[in-house]
C-alpha positions in Angstrom: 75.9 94.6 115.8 73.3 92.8 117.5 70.2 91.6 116.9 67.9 89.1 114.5 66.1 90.7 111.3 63.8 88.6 108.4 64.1 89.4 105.5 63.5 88.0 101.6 65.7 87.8 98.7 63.3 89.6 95.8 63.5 87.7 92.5 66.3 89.7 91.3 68.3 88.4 93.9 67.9 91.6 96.2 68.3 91.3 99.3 67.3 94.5 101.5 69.5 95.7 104.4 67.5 95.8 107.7 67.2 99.3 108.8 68.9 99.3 112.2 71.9 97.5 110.3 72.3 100.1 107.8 74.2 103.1 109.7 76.9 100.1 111.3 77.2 98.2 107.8 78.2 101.8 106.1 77.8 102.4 102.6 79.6 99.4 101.6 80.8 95.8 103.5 81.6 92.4 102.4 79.8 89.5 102.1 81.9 85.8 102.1 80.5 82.8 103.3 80.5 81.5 107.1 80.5 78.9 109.2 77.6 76.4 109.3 76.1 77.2 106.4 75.3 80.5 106.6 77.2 84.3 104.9 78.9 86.7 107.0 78.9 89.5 106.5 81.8 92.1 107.5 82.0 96.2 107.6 85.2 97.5 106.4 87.0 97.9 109.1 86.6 94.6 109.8 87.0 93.3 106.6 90.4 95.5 106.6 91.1 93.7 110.1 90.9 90.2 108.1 92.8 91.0 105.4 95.5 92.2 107.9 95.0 88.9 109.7 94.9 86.6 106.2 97.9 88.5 104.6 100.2 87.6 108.0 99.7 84.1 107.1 101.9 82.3 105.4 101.5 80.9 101.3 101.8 77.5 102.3 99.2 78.2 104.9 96.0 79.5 103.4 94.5 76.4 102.5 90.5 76.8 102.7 91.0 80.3 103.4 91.7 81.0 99.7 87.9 80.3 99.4 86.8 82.6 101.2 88.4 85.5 99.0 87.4 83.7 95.8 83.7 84.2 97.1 83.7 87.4 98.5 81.7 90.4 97.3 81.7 93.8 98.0 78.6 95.2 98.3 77.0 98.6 98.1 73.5 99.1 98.6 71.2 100.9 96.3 68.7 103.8 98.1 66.1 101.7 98.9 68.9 100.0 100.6 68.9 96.7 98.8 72.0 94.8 97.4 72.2 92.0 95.2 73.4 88.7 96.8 75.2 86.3 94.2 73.8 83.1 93.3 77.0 81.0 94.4 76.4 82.6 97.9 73.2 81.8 98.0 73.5 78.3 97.1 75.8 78.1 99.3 73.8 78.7 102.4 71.1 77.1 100.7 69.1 80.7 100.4 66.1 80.6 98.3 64.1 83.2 99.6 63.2 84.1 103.2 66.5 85.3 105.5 67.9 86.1 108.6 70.5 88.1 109.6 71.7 87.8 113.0 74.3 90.4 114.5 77.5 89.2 116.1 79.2 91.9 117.4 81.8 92.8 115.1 80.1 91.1 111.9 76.5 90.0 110.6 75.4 86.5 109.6 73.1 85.9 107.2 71.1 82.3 107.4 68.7 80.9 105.7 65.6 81.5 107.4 64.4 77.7 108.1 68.2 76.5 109.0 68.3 79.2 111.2 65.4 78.9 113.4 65.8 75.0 113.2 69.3 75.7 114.6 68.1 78.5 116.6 66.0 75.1 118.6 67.8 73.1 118.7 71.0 75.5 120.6 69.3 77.3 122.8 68.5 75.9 125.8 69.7 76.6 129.5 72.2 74.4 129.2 74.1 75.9 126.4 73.2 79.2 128.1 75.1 78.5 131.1 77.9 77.2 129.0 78.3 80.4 126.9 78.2 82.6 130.3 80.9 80.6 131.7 83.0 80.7 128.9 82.5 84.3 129.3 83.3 84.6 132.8 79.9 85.7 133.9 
């Protein structure tokens, strides 16, 4: 996934599915919340890849990762290809009513429209550039 999409949550809560998302999200996925204040947002398989991941982990382990099960949701958009987004998740990434979602690959984000682009400003410069191409050996 790749990509940046705006969006608003409708007063219901809705929150519509960008198009081009759609077909790699599937017909369900599972939102939990992310780093920096914002939702991520997995497809199954990755969300089976976690669980895999979380279950190899030992009891005594978990620690803050127990919150991120207590706050996930599946979710399973309707036909106009909206799904509702709880309000604990969006208070948690301080959504009120205009979005992003921002594809990373193997997962979606989803910000808050005004934290993101302030973010977005403040990262991304040709410094930080050059830093993430090294990092990936380019």
């Amino acid at each position: 996934m790749y990509g940046k999409y705006r969006h608003s949550v409708d007063p219901k809560g809705r929150l519509f599915v960008p198009a081009k998302l759609r077909d790699e999200l599937g017909e369900a996925f599972y939102v939990t919340l992310g780093l920096d204040k914002c939702l991520t947002v997995y497809t199954q398989a990755s969300w089976d890849s976690f669980m895999e991941k979380y279950n190899a982990v030992p009891f005594y382990q978990l620690g803050t990762l127990r919150f991120l099960l207590a706050n996930v949701v599946k979710c399973e958009p309707d036909k106009q290809g909206r799904f509702l987004l709880p309000p604990d998740l969006r208070a948690y990434a301080n959504i009120t009513q205009n979005v992003v979602f921002v594809g990373q690959g193997t997962h979606a984000e989803i910000w808050d429209a005004e934290t993101y682009d302030q973010l977005e400003q403040v990262q991304l410069n040709p410094e930080n550039l050059l830093s993430a191409m090294k990092e990936l050996g380019f």
